[in-house]
C-alpha positions, 0 to 999 in steps of 0.5 A, a space after each residue: 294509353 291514348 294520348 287523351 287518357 295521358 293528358 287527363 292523368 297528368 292534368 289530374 296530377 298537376 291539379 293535385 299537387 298545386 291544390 291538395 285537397 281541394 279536389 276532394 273539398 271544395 266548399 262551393 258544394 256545401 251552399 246553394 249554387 248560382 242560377 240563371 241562364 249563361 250564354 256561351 260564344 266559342 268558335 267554327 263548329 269543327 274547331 276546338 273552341 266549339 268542341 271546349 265549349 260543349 264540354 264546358 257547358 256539360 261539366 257546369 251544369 253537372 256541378 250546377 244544375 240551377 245554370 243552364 249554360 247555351 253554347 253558341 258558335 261563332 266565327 272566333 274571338 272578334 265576333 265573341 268580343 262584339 257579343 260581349 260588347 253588345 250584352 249578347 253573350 256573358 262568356 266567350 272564348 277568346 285569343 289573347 292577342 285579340 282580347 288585348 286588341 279590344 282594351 284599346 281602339 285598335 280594334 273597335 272605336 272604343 275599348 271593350 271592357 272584358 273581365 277574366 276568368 282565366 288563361 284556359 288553354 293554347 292553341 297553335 297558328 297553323 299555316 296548311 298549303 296544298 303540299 303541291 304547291 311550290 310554297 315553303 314559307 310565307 314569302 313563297 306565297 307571293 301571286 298564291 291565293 290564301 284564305 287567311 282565317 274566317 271573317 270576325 275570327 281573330 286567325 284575320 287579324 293575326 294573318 294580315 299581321 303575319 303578311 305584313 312581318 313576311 314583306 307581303 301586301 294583301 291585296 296587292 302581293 296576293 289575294 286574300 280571302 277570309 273564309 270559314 274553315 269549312 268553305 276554306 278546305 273545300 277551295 283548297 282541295 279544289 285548287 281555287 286557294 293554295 293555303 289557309 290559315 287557322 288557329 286552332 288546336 291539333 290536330 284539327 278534323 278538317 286538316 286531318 282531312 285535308 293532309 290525307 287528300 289532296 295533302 298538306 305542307 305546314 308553313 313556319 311562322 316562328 322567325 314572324 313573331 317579332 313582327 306579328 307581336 307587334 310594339 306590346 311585346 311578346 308578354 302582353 300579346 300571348 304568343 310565343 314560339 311552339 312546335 307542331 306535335 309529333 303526332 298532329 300531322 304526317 308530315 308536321 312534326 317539328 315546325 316552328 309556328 306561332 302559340 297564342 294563348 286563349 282566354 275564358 273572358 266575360 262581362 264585368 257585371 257577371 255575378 261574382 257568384 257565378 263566376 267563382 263558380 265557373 273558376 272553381 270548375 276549371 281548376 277542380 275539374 281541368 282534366 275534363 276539358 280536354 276534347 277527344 284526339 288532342 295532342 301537345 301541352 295545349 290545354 288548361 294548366 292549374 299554374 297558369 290560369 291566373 295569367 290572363 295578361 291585360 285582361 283582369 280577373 273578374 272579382 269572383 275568380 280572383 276570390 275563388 283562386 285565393 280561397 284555392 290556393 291560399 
């Protein structure tokens, strides 16, 4: 069975059991949908928010066809917040850590209201360096240039804080550059950067890529988290400490890294119509959104998508995990 048939079962599964029989009767099908346009912001075209987001877009206008739902990608979570912010976008994927970031003036001059529809999946801070290269942790990359995520994406504000917790000043201990993930594998294949640091699903396309030639080593990053989490806390950030799947990359399996939990977020004025309706979907039809070639517990479960942290439930969702769960 391919580990994405599995995934589905046991998604399948575990939706049964927190939902009895809603799976077969939600009530939102016996009234008229909601319409409209929805713009959707995800991520880098090769990385797994791109790829959430197409199957997103395809299951809600399955369910409904009056919601025409455009997917737009980005370079991650801090451009998402920007397209909110500026009445750009009505939904977008967001780390949780950056989402909790925007409700203060950390981030922007000020706060960014954001509403929930749930906690979708996990995704894993993975830290490649050529496997060549004399570095085996992240203080070993002193004087070693790195691409620490693209411009806008929250992997930039997660990897400065990462330099940070491993004694490393950017600029001044190393070069650092942010580069889309495209651009990044093709100066690490070509030695103009040792490293680079993404947050993203496993296994990701371009690593596969990358492991196979010039091959990788992948950095641990667990022992950071005190630090990279910051004065909030662990809770409140999203992170927590993960291992790289077996079956991610050929020389990966075991490495403690950094999980950070993503978030479906949207504007405050969403129509509570549509966003029961959205939140409906990713319960009822969780196993959907798992994109080919996952590997590990990384995506949507029933049982956690209420669990958004500082960022509160939009009114719609909060209805429609009621009238679900009870």
């Amino acid at each position: 069975m391919k580990r994405r048939t599995a995934l589905r079962a046991a998604f399948g599964v575990t939706a049964a059991a927190a939902l009895g029989g809603a799976l077969t009767g939600d009530a939102s099908s016996r009234r008229p949908g909601p319409r409209g346009i929805l713009r959707l912001a995800t991520g880098e075209p090769t990385a797994f928010y791109a790829a959430f987001g197409r199957l997103l877009a395809a299951e809600l206008q399955s369910a409904h066809p009056g919601l025409s739902c455009r997917v737009r990608t980005t370079a991650g979570s801090i451009t998402n917040i920007e397209l909110i912010r500026d009445g750009r976008a009505d939904l977008a994927l967001v780390l949780t850590d950056t989402a909790r970031a925007a409700q203060g003036t950390t981030l922007f001059h000020r706060p960014v209201p954001l509403r929930a529809i749930g906690r979708v999946y996990e995704t894993y801070l993975q830290f490649a360096v050529r496997a060549d290269a004399p570095v085996r942790s992240m203080a070993d990359l002193a004087g070693h240039p790195v691409s620490l995520g693209a411009p806008g994406s929250g992997a930039a504000l997660l990897g400065e804080r990462l330099l940070h917790a491993a004694g490393l000043t950017p600029g001044t201990d190393l070069p650092v550059r942010h580069l889309r993930l495209a651009d990044a594998a093709r100066e690490l294949r070509s030695g103009s950067i040792v490293g680079l640091l993404v947050a993203g699903g496993v296994p990701l396309p371009t690593l596969t890529d990358l492991d196979a030639d010039p091959g990788l080593r992948f950095l641990p990053l667990a022992g950071l988290l005190p630090g990279v989490a910051g004065t909030g806390g662990l809770a409140a950030s999203g992170l927590e400490e993960v291992e790289l799947p077996q079956d991610a990359y050929r020389a990966a399996a075991g490495v403690a890294t950094i999980g950070v939990s993503n978030l479906l977020v949207c504007r405050p004025d969403l129509a509570t119509e549509t966003a029961e309706a959205l939140t409906r979907l990713l319960v009822l039809r969780a196993p959907a959104f798992v994109p080919e070639g996952a590997v590990g517990a990384q995506f949507l479960d029933v049982r956690s998508l209420i669990g958004t942290g500082s960022v509160p439930l939009h009114p719609g969702a909060v209805e429609a995990y009621r009238s679900l769960h009870g």
